[in-house]
C-alpha positions as CSV (number, residue, x, y, z in Angstrom):
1,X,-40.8,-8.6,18.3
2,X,-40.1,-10.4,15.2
3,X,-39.4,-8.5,12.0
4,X,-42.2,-10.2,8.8
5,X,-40.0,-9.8,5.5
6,X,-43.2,-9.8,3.4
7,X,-43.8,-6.8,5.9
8,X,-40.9,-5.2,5.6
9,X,-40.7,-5.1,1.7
10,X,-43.5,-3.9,1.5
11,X,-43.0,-0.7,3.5
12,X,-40.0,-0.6,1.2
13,X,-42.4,-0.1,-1.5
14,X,-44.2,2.6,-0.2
15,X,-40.9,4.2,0.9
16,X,-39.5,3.7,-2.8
17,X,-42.7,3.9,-4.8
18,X,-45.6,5.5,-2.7
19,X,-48.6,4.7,-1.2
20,X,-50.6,4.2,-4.1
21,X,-47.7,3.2,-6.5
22,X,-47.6,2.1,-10.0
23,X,-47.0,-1.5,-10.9
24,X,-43.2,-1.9,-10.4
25,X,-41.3,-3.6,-13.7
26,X,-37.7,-4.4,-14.4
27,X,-35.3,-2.0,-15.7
28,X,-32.4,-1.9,-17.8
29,X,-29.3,-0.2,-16.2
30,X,-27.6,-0.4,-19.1
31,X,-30.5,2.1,-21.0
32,X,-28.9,5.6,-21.3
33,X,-32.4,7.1,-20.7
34,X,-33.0,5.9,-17.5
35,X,-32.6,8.3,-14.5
36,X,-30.1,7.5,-11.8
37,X,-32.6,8.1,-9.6
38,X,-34.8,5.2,-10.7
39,X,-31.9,3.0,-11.0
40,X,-30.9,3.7,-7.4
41,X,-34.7,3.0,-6.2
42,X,-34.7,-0.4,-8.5
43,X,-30.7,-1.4,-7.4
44,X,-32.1,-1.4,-3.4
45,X,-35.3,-3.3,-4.3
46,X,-33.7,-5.9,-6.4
47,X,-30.4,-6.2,-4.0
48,X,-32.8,-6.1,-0.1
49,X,-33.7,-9.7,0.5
50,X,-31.0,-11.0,-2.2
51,X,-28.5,-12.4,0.3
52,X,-30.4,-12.5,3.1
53,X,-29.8,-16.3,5.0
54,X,-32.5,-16.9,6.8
55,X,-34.9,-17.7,3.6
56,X,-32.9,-20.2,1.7
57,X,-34.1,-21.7,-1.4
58,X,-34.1,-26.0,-0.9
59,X,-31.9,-27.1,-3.5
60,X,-29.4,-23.7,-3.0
61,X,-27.0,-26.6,-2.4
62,X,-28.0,-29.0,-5.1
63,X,-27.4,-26.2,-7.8
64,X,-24.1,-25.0,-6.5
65,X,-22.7,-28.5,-6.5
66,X,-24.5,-29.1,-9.9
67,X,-22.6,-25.9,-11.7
68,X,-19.1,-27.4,-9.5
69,X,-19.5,-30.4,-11.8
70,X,-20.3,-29.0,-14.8
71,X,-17.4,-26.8,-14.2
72,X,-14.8,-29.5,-13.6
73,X,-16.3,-31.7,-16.7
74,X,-15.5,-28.7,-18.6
75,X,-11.9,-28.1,-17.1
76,X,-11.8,-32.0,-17.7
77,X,-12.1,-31.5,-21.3
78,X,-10.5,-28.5,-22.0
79,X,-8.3,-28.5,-25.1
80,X,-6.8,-25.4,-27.2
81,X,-9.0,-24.8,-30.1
82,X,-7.5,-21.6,-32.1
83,X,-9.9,-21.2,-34.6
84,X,-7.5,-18.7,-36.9
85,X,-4.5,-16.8,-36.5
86,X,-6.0,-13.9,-34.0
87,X,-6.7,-16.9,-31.4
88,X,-3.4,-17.9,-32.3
89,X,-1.9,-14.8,-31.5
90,X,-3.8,-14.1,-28.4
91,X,-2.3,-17.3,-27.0
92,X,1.1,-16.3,-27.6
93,X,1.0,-13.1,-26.0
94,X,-0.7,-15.0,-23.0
95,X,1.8,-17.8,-22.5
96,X,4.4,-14.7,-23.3
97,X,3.2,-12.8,-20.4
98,X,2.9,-15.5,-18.1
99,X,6.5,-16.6,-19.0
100,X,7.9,-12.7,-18.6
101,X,5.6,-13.1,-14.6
102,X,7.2,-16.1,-13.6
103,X,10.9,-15.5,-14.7
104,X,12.1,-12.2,-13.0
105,X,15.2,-11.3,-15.1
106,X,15.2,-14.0,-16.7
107,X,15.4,-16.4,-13.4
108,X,12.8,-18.9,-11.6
109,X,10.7,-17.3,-9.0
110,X,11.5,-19.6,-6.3
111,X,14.9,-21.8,-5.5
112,X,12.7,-24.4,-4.0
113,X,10.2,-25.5,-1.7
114,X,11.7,-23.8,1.4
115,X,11.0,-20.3,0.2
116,X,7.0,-21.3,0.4
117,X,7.7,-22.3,3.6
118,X,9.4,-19.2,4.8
119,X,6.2,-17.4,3.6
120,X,3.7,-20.1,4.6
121,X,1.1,-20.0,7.2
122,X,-1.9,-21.7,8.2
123,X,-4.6,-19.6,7.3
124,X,-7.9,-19.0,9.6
125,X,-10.2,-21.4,8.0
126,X,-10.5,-25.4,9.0
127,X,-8.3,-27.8,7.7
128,X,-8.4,-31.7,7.2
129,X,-7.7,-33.8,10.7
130,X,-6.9,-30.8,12.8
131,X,-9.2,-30.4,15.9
132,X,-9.6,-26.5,15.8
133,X,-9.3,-23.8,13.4
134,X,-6.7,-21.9,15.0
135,X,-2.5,-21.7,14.4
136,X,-1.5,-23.5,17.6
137,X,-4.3,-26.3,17.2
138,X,-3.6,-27.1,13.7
139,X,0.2,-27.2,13.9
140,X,1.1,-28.1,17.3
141,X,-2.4,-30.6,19.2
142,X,-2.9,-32.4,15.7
143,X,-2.4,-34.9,13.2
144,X,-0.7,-32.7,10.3
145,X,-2.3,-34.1,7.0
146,X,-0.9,-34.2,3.5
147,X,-0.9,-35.4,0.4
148,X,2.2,-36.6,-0.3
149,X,4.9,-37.9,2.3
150,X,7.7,-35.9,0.7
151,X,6.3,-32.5,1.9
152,X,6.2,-33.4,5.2
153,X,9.7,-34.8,5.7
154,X,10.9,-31.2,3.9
155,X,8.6,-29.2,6.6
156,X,10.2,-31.4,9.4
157,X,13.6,-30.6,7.7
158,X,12.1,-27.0,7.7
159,X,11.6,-27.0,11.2
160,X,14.8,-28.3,12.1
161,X,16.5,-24.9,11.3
162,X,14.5,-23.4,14.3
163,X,15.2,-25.0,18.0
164,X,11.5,-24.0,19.7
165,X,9.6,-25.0,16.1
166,X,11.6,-27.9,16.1
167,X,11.0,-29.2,19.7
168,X,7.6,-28.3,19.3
169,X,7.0,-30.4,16.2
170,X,8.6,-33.7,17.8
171,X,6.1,-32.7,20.8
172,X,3.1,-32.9,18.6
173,X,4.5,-35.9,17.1
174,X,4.3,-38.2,20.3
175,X,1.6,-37.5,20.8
176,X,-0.6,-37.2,17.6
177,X,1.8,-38.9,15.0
178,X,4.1,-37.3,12.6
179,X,1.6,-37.1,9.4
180,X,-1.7,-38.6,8.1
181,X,-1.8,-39.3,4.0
182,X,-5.0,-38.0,2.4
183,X,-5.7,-37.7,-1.6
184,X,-8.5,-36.0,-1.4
185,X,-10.3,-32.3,0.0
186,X,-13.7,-32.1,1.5
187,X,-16.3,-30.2,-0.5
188,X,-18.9,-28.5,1.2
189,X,-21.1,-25.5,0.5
190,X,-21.6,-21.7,2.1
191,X,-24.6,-19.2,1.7
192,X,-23.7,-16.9,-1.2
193,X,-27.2,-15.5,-1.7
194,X,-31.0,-16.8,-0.8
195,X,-31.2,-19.1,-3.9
196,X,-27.5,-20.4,-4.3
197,X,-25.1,-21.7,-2.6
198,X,-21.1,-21.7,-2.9
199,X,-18.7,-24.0,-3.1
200,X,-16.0,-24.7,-0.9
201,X,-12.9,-27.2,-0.4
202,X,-10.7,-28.3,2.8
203,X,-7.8,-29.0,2.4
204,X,-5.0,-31.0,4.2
205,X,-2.9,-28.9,6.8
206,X,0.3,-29.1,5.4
207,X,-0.8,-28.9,1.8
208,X,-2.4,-25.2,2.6
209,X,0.8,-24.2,4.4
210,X,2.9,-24.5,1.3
211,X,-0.1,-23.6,-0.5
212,X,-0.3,-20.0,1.2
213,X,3.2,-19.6,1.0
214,X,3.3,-20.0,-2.4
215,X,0.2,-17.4,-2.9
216,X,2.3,-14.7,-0.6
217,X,5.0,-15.4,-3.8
218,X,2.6,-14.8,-6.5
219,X,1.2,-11.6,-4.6
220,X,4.5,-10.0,-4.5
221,X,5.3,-10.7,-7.8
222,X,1.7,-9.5,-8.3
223,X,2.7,-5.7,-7.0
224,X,5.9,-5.9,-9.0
225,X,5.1,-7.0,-12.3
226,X,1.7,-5.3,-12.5
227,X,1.2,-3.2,-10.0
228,X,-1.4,-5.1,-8.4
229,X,-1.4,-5.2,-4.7
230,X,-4.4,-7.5,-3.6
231,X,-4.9,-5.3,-0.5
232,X,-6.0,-1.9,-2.2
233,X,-7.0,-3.4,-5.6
234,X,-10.7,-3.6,-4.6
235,X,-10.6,0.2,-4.3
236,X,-8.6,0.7,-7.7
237,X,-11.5,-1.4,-9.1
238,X,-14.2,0.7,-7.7
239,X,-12.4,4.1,-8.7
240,X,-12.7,2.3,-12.4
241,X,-15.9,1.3,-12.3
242,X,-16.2,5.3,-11.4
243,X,-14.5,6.2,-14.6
244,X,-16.1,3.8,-16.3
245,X,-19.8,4.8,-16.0
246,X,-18.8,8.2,-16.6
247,X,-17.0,8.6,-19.6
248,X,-17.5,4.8,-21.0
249,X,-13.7,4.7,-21.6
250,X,-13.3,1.1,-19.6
251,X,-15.5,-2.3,-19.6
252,X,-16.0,-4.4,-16.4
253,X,-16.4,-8.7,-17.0
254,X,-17.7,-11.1,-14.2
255,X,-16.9,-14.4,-14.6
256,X,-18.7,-17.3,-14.1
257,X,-17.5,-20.0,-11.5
258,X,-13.9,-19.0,-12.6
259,X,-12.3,-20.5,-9.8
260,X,-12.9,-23.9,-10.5
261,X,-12.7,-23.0,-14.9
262,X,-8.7,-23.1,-14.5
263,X,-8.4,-26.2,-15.8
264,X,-5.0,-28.7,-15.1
265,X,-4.8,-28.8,-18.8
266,X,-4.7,-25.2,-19.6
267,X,-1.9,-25.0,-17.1
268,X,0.0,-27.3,-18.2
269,X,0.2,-26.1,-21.7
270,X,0.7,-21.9,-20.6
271,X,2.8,-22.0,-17.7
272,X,6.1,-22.6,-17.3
273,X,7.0,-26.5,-16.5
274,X,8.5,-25.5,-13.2
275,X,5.3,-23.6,-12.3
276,X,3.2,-26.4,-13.2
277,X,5.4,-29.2,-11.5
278,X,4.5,-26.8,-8.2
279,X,1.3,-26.4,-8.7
280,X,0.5,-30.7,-9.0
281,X,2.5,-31.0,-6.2
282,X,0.6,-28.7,-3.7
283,X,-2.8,-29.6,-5.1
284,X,-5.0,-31.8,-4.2
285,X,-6.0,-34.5,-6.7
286,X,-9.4,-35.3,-5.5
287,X,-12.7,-34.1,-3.7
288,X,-14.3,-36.0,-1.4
289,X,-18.5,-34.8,-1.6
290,X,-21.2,-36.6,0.0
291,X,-19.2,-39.9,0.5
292,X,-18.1,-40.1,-3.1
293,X,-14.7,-38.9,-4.3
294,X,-14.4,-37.3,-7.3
295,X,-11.1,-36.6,-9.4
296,X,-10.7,-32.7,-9.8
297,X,-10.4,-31.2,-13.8
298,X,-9.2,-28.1,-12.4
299,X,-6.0,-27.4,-11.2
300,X,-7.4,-26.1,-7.5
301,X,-11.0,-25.0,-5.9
302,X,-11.5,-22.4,-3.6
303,X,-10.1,-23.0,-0.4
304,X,-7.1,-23.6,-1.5
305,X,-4.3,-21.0,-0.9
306,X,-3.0,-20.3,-4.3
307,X,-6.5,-19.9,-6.0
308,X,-6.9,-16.2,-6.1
309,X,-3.5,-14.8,-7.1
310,X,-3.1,-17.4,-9.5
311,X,-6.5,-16.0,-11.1
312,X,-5.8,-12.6,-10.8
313,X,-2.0,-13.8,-12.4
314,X,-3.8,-15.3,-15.4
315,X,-6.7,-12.6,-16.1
316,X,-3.8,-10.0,-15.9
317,X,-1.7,-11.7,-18.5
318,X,-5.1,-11.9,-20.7
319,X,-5.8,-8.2,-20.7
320,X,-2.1,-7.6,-21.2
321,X,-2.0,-10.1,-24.7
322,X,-5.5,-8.3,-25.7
323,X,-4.0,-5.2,-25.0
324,X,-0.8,-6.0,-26.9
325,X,-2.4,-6.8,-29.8
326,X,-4.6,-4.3,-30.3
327,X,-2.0,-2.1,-29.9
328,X,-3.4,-0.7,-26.4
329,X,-1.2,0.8,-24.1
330,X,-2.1,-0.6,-20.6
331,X,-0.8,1.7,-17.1
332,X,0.3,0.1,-14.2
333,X,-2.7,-0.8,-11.4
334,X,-1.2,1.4,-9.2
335,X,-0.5,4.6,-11.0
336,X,-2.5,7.8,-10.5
337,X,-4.5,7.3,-13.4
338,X,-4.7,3.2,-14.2
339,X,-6.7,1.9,-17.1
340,X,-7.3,-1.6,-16.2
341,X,-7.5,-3.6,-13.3
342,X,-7.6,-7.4,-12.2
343,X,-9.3,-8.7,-9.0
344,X,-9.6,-12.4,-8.8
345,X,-11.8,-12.7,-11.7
346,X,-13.3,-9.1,-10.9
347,X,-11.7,-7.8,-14.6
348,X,-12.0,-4.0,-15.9
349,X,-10.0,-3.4,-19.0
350,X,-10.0,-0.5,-22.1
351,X,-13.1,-0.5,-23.7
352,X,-11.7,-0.8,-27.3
353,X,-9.8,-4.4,-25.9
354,X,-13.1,-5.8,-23.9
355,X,-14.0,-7.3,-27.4
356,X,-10.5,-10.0,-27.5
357,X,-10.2,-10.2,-23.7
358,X,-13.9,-11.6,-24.0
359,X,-12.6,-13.8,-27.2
360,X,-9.3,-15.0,-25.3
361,X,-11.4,-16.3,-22.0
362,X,-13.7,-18.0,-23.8
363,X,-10.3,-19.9,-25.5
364,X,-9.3,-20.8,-22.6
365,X,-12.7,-22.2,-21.1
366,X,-13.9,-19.0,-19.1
367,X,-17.3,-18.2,-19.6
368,X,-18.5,-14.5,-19.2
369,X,-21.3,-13.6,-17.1
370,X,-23.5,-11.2,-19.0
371,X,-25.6,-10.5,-16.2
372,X,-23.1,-9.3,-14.5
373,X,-20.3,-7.7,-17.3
374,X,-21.1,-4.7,-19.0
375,X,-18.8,-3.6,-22.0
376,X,-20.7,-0.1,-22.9
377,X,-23.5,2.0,-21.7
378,X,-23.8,4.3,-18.0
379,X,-23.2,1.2,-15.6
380,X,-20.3,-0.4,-14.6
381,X,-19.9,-3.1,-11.5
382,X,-16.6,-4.2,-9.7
383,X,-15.6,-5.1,-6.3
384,X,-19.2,-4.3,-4.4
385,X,-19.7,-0.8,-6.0
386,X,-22.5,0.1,-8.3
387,X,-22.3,3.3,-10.4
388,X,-25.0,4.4,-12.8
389,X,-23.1,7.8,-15.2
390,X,-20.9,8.3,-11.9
391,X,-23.8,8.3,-8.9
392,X,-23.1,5.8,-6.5
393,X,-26.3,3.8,-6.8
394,X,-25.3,0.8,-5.1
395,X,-28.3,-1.0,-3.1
396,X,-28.8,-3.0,1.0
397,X,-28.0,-6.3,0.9
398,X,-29.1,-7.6,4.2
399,X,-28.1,-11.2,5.5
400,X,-30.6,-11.8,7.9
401,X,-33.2,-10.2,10.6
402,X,-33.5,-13.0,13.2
403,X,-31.9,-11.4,15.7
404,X,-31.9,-7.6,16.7
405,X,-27.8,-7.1,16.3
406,X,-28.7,-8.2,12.5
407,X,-31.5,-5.4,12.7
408,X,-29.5,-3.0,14.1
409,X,-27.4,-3.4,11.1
410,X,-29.9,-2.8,8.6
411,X,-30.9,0.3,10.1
412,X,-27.6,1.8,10.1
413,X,-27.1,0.7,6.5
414,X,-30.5,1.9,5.1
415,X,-29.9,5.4,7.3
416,X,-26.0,5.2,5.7
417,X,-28.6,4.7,2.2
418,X,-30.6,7.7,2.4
419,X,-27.8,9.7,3.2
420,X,-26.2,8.9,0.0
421,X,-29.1,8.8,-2.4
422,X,-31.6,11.7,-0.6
423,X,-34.4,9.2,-0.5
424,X,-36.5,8.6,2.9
425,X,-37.1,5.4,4.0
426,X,-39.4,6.2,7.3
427,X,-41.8,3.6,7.0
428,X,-39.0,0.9,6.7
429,X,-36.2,1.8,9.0
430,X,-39.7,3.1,11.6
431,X,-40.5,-0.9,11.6
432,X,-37.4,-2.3,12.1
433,X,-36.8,0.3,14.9
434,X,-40.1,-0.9,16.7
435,X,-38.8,-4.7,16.8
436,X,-35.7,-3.5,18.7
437,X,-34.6,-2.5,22.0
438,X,-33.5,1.2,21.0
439,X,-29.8,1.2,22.1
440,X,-28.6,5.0,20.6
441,X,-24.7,4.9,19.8
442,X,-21.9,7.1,17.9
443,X,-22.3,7.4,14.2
444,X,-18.7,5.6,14.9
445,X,-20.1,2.9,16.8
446,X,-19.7,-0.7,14.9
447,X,-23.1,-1.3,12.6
448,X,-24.2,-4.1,15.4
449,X,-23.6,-2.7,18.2
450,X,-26.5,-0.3,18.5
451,X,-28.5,2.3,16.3
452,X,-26.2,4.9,15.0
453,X,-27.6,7.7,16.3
454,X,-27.5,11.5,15.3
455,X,-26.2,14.1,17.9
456,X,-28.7,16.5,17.4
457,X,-32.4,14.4,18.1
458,X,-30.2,12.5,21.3
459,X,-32.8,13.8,23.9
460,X,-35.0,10.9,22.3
461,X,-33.5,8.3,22.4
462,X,-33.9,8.2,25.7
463,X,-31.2,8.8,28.9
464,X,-27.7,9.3,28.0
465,X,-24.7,10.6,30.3
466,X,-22.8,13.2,29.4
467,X,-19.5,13.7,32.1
468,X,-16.5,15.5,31.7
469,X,-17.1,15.8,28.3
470,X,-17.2,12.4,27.5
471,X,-20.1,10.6,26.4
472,X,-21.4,7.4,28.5
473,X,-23.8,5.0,26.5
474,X,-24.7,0.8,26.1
475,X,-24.6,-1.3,23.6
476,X,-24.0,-4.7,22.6
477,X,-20.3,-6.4,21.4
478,X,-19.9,-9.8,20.3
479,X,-18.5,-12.4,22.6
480,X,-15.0,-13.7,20.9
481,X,-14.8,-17.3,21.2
482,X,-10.9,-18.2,22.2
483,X,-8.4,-20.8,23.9
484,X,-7.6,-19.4,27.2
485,X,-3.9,-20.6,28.5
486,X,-3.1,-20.9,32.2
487,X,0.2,-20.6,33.9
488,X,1.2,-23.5,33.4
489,X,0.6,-23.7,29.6
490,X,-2.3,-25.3,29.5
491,X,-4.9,-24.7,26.6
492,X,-8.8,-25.3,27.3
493,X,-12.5,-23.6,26.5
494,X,-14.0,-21.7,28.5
495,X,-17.8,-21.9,28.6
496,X,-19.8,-19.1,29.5
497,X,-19.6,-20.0,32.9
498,X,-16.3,-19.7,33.3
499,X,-15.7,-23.2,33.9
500,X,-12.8,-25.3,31.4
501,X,-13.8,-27.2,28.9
502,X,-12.4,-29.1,25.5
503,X,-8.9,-29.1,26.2
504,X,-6.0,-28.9,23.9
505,X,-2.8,-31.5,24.2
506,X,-0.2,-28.7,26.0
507,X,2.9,-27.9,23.9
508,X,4.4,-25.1,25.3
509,X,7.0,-24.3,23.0
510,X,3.8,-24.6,20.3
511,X,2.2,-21.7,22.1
512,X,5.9,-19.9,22.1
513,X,5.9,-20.2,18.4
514,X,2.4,-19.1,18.2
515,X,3.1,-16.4,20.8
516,X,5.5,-15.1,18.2
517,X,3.4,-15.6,15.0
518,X,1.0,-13.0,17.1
519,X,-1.6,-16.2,17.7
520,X,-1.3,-15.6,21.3
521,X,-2.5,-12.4,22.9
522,X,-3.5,-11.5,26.8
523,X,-3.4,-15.9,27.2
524,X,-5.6,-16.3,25.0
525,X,-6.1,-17.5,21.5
526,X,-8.7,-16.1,19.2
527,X,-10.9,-18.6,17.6
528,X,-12.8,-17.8,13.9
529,X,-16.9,-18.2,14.5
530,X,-17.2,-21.8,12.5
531,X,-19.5,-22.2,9.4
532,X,-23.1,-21.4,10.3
533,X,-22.4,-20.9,14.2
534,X,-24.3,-17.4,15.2
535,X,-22.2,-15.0,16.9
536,X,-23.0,-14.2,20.7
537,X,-23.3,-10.9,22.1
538,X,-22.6,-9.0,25.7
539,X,-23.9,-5.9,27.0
540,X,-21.5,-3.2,27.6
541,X,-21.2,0.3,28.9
542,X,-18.5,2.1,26.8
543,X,-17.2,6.1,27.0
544,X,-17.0,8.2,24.0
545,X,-14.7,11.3,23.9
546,X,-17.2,12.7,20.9
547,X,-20.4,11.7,18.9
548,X,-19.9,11.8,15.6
549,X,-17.7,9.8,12.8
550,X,-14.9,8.7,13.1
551,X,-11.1,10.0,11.2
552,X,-11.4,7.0,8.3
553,X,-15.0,7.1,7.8
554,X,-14.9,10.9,7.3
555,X,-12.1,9.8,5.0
556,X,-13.7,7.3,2.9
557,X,-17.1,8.4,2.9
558,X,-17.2,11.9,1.6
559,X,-16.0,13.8,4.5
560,X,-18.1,16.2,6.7
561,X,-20.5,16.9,4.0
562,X,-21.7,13.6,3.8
563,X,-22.2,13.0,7.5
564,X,-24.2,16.1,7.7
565,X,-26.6,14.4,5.6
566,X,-26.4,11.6,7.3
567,X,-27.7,13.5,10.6
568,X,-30.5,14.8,8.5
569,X,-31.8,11.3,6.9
570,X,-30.8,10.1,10.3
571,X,-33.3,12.0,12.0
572,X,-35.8,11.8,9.6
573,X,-35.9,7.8,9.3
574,X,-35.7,7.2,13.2
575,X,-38.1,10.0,14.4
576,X,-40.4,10.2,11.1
């Protein structure tokens, strides 16, 4: 059965609203007088069909690669502008900060190129000339590409330190050639919600090696120097955000396009000249997008590997120069009680700084999103959490419906969503639930694999087994694409018929160095889904010791008390 979103919204109505509901306007979430419980009804109408893929507006990609050009104009033309002596001053505390990040006791933070390549890898996305997406495919059955000739002869210098790379890399060589000379990236676009699009760059295979090496740098220095560690800053943030709405004593800012705002000329007058020397060197000059090429204003686009910590380097050294001169004094990100936090260009900072950090971006070309930032008031925003004066009033955001995996996901979310905010959504979650095979699994199962399914109503959900006290039930799991590798180290496809397919040049010492990176597991390689490609699913028969949550979701979502009202809006959705 297929699932009508015109449908479905509307029993989201009646759910939210009524039967015979009011006409439905906007609201403020920054208006003190509002309740969090109409906020939490308006934050899951406004977010339900925001990102959801299979309605996409025509021109999503004309107007993602219109604001990518209007963005690199601008980083084109950046220039300082101080404008009196506060701008003045906020600039020297940034390129202060930036120069205390970057020389650790007074020294550089690399010795040379071969510390990035110590740390570099080669990332799960594609890359320019290489014929899959994996390790072993990209570095050892391709052409490597590269901008400039002098990084590859100090990778194969690299290499030479280490007998299997080594051997493996003059392999690769005969037969695909050592190195193919590209000046350019390949921009192309990604669903980011139904009415835009976002913006993405390949880049050569050597370039994102060094490129990802240098970003494991910068993240070290990252924990050190601030405290940020990009793994559990997302939860910091959200902790903030908290904080935030509750006692207004912290702002969060959203940027807009910030990625492609750092500009080649703000780099080169804040950061250090060895820093900048780096970053020319690794980047890639141009963009290549619908058969034109197009020199790049800013210093790198997302898809490269040094993008993110180098913006969560240069937000962090803005808060710290607001900070300074206001006379604020900032905590490290990861002490028990932090007052600021930095997230790629996910900012929260003291409230009483908000005001210069908001003056110093827009110095150096940033531009604020003020649909997204709020500075005062019972709402704060930051890393996917929504809190209106401390309740958690974050909404659905589903991604699509055509299939029932993707339905079987929405359920489990908008069940997971009435737990959390009280409110029964029958009518909704009832027709989704009618365009599905009903497929009842753990509360711990994954959100696609079935409908989570409380203990307690499991008599109707049809037959379940229940042996040795262990719990016997179906459900779906998605089909991994991968390389499989045969005895005699040979790399093909398999198809779904188990027959070889697409094969890969054989290096075997490449698949020993992969084996070792942890690329190779069980002779096989695991392959990322590629852009738009839908995933494929198997039915399985699994055993379950218990049926309830498992240890980290009773951890990070309000223990036992939450999933017992989870079993209640459970029941209540599914059976009505």
């Amino acid at each position: 059965m297929e699932v009508s979103s015109v449908a479905l919204f509307s029993y989201l109505l009646d759910d939210l609203y009524g039967l015979e509901r009011p006409e439905i306007s906007d609201l403020d979430v920054s208006d003190r007088e509002a309740s969090p419980d109409a906020v939490v009804r308006y934050k899951l109408r406004t977010s339900f069909f925001k990102k959801l893929n299979d309605e996409v507006s025509a021109d999503a990609d004309d107007n993602c690669l219109e604001k990518f050009l209007d963005a690199n104009w601008r980083s084109e033309n950046w220039t300082l502008n101080c404008r009196n002596s506060v701008d003045e001053e906020l600039w020297g505390g940034f390129k202060r900060h930036l120069d205390d990040f970057f020389h650790p006791r007074g020294e550089f933070l690399w010795d040379s190129y071969f510390d990035l390549l110590q740390a570099g890898r080669a990332g799960p996305g594609t890359s320019l000339g290489a014929n899959g997406e994996d390790f072993y495919t990209k570095f050892f059955a391709s052409v490597l590409t590269t901008t400039s000739s002098e990084l590859y002869s100090l990778y194969n210098e690299w290499v030479s330190w280490y007998p299997s790379y080594r051997d493996a890399e003059i392999s690769r060589a005969i037969t695909n050639g050592n190195y193919k000379l590209t000046s350019s990236s390949s921009l192309s676009f990604v669903r980011k919600t139904r009415d835009t699009s976002r913006s993405i760059c390949t880049e050569p295979s050597l370039n994102m090696f060094y490129q990802l090496g240098l970003g494991a740098i910068l993240q070290k220095r990252l924990r050190g120097f601030f405290g940020i560690d990009l793994a559990a800053q997302p939860e910091i943030n959200r902790q903030l955000a908290y904080r935030g709405s509750v006692d207004d004593s912290v702002s969060t800012l959203d940027l807009s396009s910030a990625s492609d705002c750092v500009s080649v000329n703000l780099c080169c007058s804040a950061l250090p000249q060895y820093v900048f020397d780096m970053l020319l060197a690794l980047r890639t000059p141009k963009v290549r997008v619908r058969g034109h090429e197009l020199t790049l204003g800013m210093i790198s686009t997302m898809g490269n590997g040094f993008t993110f910590p180098l913006q969560t380097i240069l937000f962090s050294c803005v808060v710290a120069s607001a900070a300074s001169q206001c006379g604020v004094r900032l905590t490290k990100a990861d002490d028990r009680e932090p007052n600021w936090g930095v997230f790629g260009d996910d900012i929260i900072c003291p409230r009483e700084i908000a005001a210069q950090v908001i003056r110093l971006l827009d110095l150096l070309g940033f531009v604020v999103n003020g649909d997204k930032s709020y500075v005062v008031g019972p709402f704060r925003e930051s890393c996917g959490a929504d809190f209106f004066k401390g309740v958690n009033v974050r909404g659905v955001y589903l991604k699509s419906l055509l299939t029932p995996q993707a339905r079987y996901v929405a359920i489990n979310l908008l069940n997971e969503w009435s737990a959390r905010t009280g409110i029964s959504l029958c009518r909704t979650v009832g027709y989704l639930v009618d365009s599905v095979k009903v497929l009842a699994i753990p509360p711990h199962g994954q959100l696609d694999s079935g409908i989570r399914w409380p203990q307690s109503c499991l008599q109707e959900a049809g037959p379940r087994w229940y042996r040795k006290q262990r719990y016997i039930y179906r459900c779906y799991e998605p089909s991994v694409p991968y390389l499989s590798v045969d005895d005699c180290g040979n790399v093909s496809t398999p198809n779904i018929r188990g027959k070889r397919i697409t094969k890969r040049h054989s290096n075997p010492l490449g698949l020993l160095c992969s084996f070792l990176s942890g690329c190779v597991r069980n002779m096989r390689i695991s392959l990322p889904l590629k852009q738009g490609e839908r995933v494929a699913y198997r039915m399985m028969t699994r055993v379950s010791p218990h049926w309830g949550p498992s240890v980290e979701q009773l951890s990070f979502a309000g223990g036992w008390d939450f999933w017992k009202r989870w079993n209640t809006a459970a029941e209540t959705n599914l059976l009505g």
